[in-house]
N, C-alpha and C positions, 0 to 999 in steps of 0.2 A: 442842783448838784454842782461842787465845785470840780471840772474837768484836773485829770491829771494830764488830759492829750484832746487838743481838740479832735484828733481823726487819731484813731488805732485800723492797722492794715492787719488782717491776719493773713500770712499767708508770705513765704521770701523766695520765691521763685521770681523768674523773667518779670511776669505781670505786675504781683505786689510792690517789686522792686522799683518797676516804672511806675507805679501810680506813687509810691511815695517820692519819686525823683518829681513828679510832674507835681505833683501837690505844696512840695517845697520853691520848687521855681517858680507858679503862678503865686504863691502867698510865702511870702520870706516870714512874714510874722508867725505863720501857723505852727503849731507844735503838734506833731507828727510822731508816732511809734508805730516799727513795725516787728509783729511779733511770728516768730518761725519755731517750729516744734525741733528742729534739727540741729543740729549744734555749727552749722556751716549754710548759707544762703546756697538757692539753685542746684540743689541734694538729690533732686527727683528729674520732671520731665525736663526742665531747662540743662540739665546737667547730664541727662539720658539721650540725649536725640541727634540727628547726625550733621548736625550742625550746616545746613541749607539753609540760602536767604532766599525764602520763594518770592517767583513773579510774581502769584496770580491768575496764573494761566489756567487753574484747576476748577476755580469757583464762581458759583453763577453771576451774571453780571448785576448791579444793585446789590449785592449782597452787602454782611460788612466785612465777611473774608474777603469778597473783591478788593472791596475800598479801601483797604486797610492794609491789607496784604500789598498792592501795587504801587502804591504811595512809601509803605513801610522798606519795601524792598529797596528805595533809591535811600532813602531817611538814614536806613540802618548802615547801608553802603558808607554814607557822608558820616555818621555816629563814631564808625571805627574807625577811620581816617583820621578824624577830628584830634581823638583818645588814643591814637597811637595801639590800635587791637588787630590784632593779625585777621587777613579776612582777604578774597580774591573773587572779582567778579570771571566767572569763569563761562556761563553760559551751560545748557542742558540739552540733552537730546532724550527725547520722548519716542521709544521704538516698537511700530508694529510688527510683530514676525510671525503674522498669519494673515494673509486676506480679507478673514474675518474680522480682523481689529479695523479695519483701514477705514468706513465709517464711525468709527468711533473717532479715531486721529482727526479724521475731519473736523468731525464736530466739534473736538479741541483746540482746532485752530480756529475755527469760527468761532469760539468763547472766545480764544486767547488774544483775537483782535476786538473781538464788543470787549473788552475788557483795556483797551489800549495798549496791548502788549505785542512788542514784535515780535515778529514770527515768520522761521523761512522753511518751509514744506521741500524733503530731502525724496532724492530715489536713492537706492541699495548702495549707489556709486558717491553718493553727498552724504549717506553717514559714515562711508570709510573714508572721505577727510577729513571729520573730526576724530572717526574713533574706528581705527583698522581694524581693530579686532573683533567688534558687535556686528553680530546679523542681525537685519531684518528686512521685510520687503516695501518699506518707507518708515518714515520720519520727518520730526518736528525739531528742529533747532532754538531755543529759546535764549537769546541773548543776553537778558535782564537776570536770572539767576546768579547766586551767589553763592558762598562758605563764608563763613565765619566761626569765630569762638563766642560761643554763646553763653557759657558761663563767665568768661573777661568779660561780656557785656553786663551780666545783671551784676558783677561785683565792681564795676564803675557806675552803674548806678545806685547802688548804695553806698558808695562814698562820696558821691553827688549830695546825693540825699543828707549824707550823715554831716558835710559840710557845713548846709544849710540851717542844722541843727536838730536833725531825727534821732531820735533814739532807736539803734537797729537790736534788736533783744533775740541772740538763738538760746536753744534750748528751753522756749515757753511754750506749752502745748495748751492749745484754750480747754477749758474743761466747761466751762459754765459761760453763761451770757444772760444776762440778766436787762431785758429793757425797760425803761421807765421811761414819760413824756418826757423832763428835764433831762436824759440822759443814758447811757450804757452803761451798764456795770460787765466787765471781763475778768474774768476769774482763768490763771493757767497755773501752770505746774510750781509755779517759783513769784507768783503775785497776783494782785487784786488793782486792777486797772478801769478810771472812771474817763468816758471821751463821751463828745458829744456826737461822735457819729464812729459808725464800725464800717467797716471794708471786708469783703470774704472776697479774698484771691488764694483758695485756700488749692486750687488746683484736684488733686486726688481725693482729697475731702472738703468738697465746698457745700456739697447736697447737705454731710454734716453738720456743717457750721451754719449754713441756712437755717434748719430746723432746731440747733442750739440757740439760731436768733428767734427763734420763737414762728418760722414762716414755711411752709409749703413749697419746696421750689417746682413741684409739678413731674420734675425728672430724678434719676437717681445714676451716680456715677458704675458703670459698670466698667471694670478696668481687662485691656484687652495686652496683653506682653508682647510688646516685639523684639525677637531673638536675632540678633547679627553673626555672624562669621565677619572675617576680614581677611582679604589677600595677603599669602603670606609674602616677607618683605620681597623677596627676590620676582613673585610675580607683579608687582605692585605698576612693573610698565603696561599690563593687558588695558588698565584702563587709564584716558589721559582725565578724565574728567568727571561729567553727572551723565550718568545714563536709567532711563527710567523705562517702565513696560507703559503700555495704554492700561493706564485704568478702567478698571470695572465702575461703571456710574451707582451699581447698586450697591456697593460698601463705600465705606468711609476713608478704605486704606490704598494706599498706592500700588501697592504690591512691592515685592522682592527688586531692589535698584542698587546700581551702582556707584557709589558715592568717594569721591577721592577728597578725603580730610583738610583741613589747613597745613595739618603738619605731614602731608603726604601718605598717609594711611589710606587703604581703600575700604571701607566697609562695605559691604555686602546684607542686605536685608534695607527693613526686618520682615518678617513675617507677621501675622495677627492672630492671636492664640489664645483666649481664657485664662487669667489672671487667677490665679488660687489666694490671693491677697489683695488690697490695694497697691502696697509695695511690693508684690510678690515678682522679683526679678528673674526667679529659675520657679522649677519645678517643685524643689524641696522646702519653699518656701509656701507655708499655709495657715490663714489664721482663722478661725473659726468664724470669729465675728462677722468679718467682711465676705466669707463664703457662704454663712449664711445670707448675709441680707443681698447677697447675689442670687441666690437659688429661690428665697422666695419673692422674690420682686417681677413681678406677672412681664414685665418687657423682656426677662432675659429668656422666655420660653418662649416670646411671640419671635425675637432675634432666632432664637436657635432653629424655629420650626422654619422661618423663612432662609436661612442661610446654611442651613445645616450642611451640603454639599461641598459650598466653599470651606468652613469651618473643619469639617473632614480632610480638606487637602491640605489646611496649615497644620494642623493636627498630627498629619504623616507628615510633611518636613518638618518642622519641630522635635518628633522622634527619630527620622531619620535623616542623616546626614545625607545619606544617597540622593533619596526622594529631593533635600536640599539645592545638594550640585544640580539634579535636574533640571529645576527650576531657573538657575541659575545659566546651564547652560543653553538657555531658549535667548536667553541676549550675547554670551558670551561662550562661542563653543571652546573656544580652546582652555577653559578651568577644568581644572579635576578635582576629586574631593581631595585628594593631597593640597591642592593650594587653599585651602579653605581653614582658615584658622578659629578657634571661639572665640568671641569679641562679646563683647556687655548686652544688657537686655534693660529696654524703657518699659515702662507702663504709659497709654495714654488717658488720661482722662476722659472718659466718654461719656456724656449726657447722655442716656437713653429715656423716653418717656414709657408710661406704664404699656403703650400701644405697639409696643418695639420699634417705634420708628427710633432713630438714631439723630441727633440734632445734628445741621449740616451746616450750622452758621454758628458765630460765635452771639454767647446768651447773656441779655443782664437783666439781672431782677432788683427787687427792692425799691428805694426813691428814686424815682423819674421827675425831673424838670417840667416834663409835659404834662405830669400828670397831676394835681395838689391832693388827689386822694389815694396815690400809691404809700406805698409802705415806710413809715418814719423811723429815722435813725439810721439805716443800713442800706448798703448796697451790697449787691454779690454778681461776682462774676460766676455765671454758672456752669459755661463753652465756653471754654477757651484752651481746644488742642490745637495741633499743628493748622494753619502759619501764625500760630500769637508770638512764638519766638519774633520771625522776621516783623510782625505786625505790634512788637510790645510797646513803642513809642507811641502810637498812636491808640493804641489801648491803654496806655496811661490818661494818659492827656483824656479821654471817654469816661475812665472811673473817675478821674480826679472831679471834673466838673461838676459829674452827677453826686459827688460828696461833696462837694461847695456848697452847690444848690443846696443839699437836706441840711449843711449847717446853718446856712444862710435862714430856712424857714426853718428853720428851730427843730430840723428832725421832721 
């Protein structure tokens, strides 16, 4: 097959953006296209989320969220610096405001140092000198944290990229994939495309594009909306920085945090809540397709029967605003629902396998280097939510290889 591209990335969020950055820098010859269904790069979660550069402090140690995440967080620091991209190391506070949480806070600082991460363990009187106005009855300080613009990120690495000589393509939605031993045929909305090797960083739809390559991914994306408020401007002094609840170890999600923006916005949330769409931003947004293959895919009953509790409380804040502020007002009493403005809503990508468990690392399928009898021609990112932002330099550089390799052996 004569290639039109040696590597086609589908997929122009944070990730794709950086495997095609990292693909161009380690091989200046390579010819490179990446293709995005949207008519603008970083459309979805890169462009949805609240823009935090995490420590690390959340995931288990060996993991490759640790690895990746801890390293990415200083990387990404130096990245914006470099490029001139708004972005402030600001440091986080992690707050318990029950007794009950305070083993848990433990156990997070004892991650957060097997993880190499500083950490200074706060009483009632040490989190009102970062943040007067949050209750709780201890806290974790995390110094390493960040903000950043995370879309200025992925649209400097496509022009990184496009430098180099890539072809960045929006508005090409894949429709077909056709693999053969010499090669990939890609088929989207507006062309017919031949490379010697495919990339799926398709993000919301990767399980998709997995199975369009012809493969199993084992998992299937079930997408969960997280809904924001944001202080309105005038309360915007309640908080100076990041303030976060103790997470629950048995979900995936942080909970309800306080987040003060680059450009001084405070968000509020998000919540975790049943996606009526992949892209389903609100409520009123529902596509048949994708709520079907939510409703029959046997993990999203084993999710529901296991967490059904929780999923009931995001459920009430989600509809009510009240129950929102409430929430809210467990770290910060003095808001009202008057200070509470509506602000945007992410979807995350979530890996669920058929068992309900919830993947808890970031996943890659397809050609492995390790392995000569994995799967030829393709790789796919199959995990990769939240920290692949902070983490997407070093998740480039991880797909690029693994698509060296499968070019290198012939797929």
């Amino acid at each position: 097959m004569a290639y039109d591209f040696d590597v086609v990335v589908v997929g122009g969020g944070i990730v794709g953006l950086s495997t095609a950055y990292a693909l161009t820098r380690s091989r200046p010859d390579l010819s490179v296209a990446v293709l995005e269904k949207e008519l603008d790069f970083a459309a979805h979660q890169t462009g949805r989320n609240s823009g935090v550069i995490h420590s690390g402090i959340y995931y288990r140690p060996g993991s490759l969220k640790a690895r990746y995440a801890t390293g990415g967080a200083a990387e990404m620091v130096e990245f914006c610096r470099e490029h001139g991209i708004a972005h402030e190391v600001t440091g986080k506070l992690i707050v318990a405001t029950a007794v009950e949480e305070l083993p848990r806070l433990r156990a997070l600082a004892e991650r957060g140092r097997a993880n190499g991460i500083p950490v200074t363990e706060l009483d009632p009187a040490g989190i009102r000198t970062y943040e007067p106005q949050v209750a709780g009855v201890a806290g974790l300080h995390v110094a390493t944290t960040g903000i950043c613009d995370f879309p200025a990120v992925a649209r400097r690495y496509a022009a990184l990229a496009e430098e180099k000589g890539a072809s960045l393509r929006t508005g090409n939605e894949v429709r077909e994939i056709v693999r053969r031993p010499d090669g990939v045929i890609v088929r989207t909305t507006l062309a017919e495309l031949r490379c010697g090797v495919l990339v799926n960083c398709a993000g919301l739809h990767s399980d998709r594009i997995a199975r369009l390559a012809g493969d199993d991914p084992g998992v299937r994306i079930v997408p969960f909306r997280g809904e924001y408020y944001e202080l309105a401007e005038h309360r915007r002094d309640l908080v100076r920085g990041l303030v976060y609840p103790v997470p629950d170890p048995a979900f995936p999600f942080l909970g309800v945090h306080l987040t003060r923006g680059i450009h001084g916005d405070v968000h509020v949330g998000p919540n975790a809540v049943p996606a009526l769409a992949r892209e389903g931003y609100d409520w009123r947004t529902v596509r048949l397709r994708d709520l079907a293959e939510t409703v029959r895919f046997p993990g999203t009953w084993q999710i529901a029967r296991r967490h059904w509790r929780y999923e009931v409380g995001e459920l009430h804040r989600s509809l009510s605003k009240r129950a929102f502020t409430a929430a809210v007002r467990r770290l910060l009493p003095a808001v009202g629902e008057a200070d509470l403005v509506p602000a945007g809503a992410g979807v995350r990508a979530q890996a669920v396998a058929a068992d309900g468990s919830l993947l808890d690392d970031f996943a890659f399928a397809g050609f492995d280097p390790a392995d000569p009898g994995s799967a030829r021609r393709v790789v796919h990112v199959l995990n990769a939510p939240s920290p692949a932002a902070t983490a997407s330099l070093g998740i480039g550089r991880e797909v690029a290889r693994r698509a060296l390799a499968a070019l290198e052996a012939g797929g």
